[in-house]
ZAGU-721990 format. One line per 10 residues: number of its first residue (from 1); their letters; for each residue x, y, z of C-alpha. Coordinates in steps of 0.02 Angstrom, whole numbers, m for minus. Each point is the difference from the previous one (the first is absolute). Layout:
<sites>
NUM = A = X:Y:Z; ...;
</sites>
This chain:
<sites>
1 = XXXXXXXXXX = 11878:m691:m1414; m69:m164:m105; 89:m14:m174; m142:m96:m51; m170:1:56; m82:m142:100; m104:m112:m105; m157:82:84; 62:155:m57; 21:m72:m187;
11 = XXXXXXXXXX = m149:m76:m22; m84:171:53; 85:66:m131; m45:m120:m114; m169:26:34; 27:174:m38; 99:m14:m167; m164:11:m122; m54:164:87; 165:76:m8;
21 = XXXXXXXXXX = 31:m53:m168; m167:77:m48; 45:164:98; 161:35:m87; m70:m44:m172; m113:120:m4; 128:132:99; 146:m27:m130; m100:m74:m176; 124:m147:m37;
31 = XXXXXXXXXX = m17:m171:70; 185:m33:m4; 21:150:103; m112:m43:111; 69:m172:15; 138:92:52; m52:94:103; m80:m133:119; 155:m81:6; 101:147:59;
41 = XXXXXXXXXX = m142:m1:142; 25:m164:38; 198:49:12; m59:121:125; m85:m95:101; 129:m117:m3; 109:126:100; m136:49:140; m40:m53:155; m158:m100:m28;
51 = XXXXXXXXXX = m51:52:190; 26:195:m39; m168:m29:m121; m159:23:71; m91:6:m170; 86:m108:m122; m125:26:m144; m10:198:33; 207:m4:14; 9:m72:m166;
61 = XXXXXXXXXX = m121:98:m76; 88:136:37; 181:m60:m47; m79:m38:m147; m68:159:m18; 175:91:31; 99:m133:m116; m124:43:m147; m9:183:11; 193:21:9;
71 = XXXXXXXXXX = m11:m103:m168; m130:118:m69; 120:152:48; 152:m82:m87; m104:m34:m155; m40:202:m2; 183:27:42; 62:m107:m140; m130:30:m143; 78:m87:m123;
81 = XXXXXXXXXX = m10:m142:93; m203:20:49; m90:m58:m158; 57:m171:m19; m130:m50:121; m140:73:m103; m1:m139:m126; 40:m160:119; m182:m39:2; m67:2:m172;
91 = XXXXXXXXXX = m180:m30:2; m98:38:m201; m163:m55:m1; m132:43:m121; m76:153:m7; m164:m47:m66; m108:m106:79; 110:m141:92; m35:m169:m38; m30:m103:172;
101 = XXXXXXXXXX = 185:m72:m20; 48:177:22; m78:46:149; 131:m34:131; 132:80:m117; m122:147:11; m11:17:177; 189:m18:5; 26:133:m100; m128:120:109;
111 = XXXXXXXXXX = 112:m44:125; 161:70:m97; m115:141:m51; 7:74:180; 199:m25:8; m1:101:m139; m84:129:105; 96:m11:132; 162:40:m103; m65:162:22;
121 = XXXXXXXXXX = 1:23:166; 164:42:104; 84:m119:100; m61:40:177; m207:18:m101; 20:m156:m63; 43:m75:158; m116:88:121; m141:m43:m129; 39:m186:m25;
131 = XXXXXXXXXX = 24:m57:176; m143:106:64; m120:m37:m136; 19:m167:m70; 70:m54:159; m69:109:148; 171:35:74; m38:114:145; 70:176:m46; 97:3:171;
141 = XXXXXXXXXX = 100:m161:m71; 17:96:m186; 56:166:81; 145:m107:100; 61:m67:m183; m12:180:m70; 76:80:135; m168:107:27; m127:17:142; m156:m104:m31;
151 = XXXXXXXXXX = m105:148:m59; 139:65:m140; m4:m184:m51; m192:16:m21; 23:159:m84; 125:m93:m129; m133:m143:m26; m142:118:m37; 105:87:m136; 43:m168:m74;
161 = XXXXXXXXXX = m172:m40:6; m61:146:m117; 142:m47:m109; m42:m163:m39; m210:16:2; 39:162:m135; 120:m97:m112; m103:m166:6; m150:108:m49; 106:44:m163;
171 = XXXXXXXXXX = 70:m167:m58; m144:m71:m73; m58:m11:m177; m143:147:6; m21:114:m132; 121:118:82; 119:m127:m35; m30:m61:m168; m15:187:m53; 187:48:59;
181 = XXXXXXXXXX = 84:m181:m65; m95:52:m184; 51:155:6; 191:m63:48; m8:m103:m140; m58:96:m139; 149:134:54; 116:m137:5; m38:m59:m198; m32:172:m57;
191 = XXXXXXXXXX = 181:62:84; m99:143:73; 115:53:153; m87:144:68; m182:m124:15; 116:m119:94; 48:119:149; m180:48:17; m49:m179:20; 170:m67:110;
201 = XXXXXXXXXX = m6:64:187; 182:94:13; 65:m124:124; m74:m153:m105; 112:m173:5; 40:m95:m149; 43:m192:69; 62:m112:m148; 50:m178:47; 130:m48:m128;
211 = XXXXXXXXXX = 98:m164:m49; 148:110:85; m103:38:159; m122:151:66; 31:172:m95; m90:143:98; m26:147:m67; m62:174:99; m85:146:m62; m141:45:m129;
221 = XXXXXXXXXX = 167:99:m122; 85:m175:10; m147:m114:m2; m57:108:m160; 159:17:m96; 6:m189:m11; m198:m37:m46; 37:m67:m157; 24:m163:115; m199:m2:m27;
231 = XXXXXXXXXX = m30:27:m167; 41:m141:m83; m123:m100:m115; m39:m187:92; m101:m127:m91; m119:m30:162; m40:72:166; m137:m61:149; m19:85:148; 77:m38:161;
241 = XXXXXXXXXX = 36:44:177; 210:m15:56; 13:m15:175; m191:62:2; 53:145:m95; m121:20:m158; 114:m2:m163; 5:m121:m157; 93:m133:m81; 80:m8:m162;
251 = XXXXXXXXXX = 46:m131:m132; 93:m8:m143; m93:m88:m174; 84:m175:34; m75:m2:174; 165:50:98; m39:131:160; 58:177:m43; 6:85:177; m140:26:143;
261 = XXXXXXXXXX = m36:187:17; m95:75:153; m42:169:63; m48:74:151; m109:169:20; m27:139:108; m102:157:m22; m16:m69:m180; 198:7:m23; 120:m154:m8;
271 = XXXXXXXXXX = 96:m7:145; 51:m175:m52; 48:m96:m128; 70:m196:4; 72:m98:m121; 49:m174:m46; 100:m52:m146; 115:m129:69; m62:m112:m106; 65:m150:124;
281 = XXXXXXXXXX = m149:77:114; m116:36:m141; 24:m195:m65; m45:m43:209; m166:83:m10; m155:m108:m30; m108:119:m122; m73:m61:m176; 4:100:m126; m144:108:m64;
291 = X = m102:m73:m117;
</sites>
């Protein structure tokens, strides 16, 4: 057995790198994970027998594949662990009509929209749908990562399918929307507790990204008990999507950014709701302030 592969064998890789990179982005939703995790495949291929490989771009698709879901099953193992991730690409862009300057930013943040959606999904969905979907893995090779036959694989795709088309359906900034975040925030100010359950979805998450790192918390009872996060008075606010996420953006009256606020909505109740108030972050982000 080689301890290094043959040049031949590098350079494939190398040719290979961009794809896999892209692959395990989208699998795992960090690009220092998924920096890492093409290494670790490189490491692997490192140890094999460059002859045993008939397929060297399928083979490392699928080691890919099998290195990133074992990191999405340790992140569900070790929740405490599993929200840093959320906030390691920070994309606010204006809610209103986007300058041209703010274009790419926007389709960026479209992107980070959908790994928002797929934070939804379990580990082996969220496979099964990216390779197969955005990368038209054939089921067969997706079952052999899951441990599944090609048509359970299939099975798990579909379902992650109708997962993400229903939730994308619900993230954007209809009237269904504005209607539950109004209603959320009038409860909030007014302290009324009872109006805040009926508007929170009972398993909603609270993400707040703080000078002291992500604080998560689960639950409408929680989530609700500690609204009063929301009901401060800020000088200014414009609209604005986080991570393609509609929300808004506060200042203070000397110009200062307050916190960026976002909410996402099913069934017209918040399932979702992201915050910002490192204000490290908030002085990164590249908003003016209303007029």
């Amino acid at each position: 057995m080689s301890a290094h592969p043959s040049g031949l064998v590098a350079e494939a890789f190398e040719a290979q790198r961009d794809r896999l990179r892209a692959v395990a982005y989208r699998v795992v939703g960090s690009h220092a994970d998924a920096e890492d995790v093409v290494q670790e495949a490189w490491m692997r291929l490192a140890r094999q027998d460059a002859a045993t490989i008939g397929n060297l771009a399928g083979w490392l698709t699928t080691v890919v594949g099998r290195i990133s879901l074992d990191l999405l099953r340790s992140r569900r193992a070790h929740p405490e662990t599993a929200y840093e991730h959320e906030f390691a690409n920070l994309v606010v862009t204006a809610g209103d009509d986007p300058a041209p300057d703010e274009l790419v930013a926007l389709a960026d943040s479209v992107g980070l929209a959908l790994l928002v959606v797929l934070d939804s999904l379990t580990p082996s969905e969220r496979l099964a749908f990216v390779l197969h979907d955005m990368f038209g893995v054939p089921f067969q090779e997706i079952g052999q990562i899951l441990g599944k036959s090609a048509d359970a694989a299939k099975m798990v795709a579909s379902r992650a399918r109708r997962k993400v088309q229903a939730t994308d359906r619900t993230t954007g900034p209809g009237r269904e929307h504005r209607e539950a975040v109004q209603a959320f925030g009038a409860a909030a100010l007014s302290g009324d507790f009872e109006a805040l359950l009926r508007v929170l979805d009972p398993n909603v998450k609270l993400t707040v990204d703080t000078p002291g790192g992500v604080v998560v918390t689960l639950g409408a009872t929680k989530v609700a008990a500690g609204a009063r996060l929301f009901s401060g008075e800020v000088a200014r606010q414009r609209p604005v999507l986080l991570n393609g996420i509609p929300g808004h953006m506060s200042w203070s009256p000397d110009g200062t950014p307050l916190s960026v606020i976002a909410f996402t909505v099913s069934e017209g109740r918040i399932t979702g709701i992201r915050i910002v108030v490192d204000p490290a972050k908030l002085a990164s982000i590249q908003l003016s302030t209303p007029d």
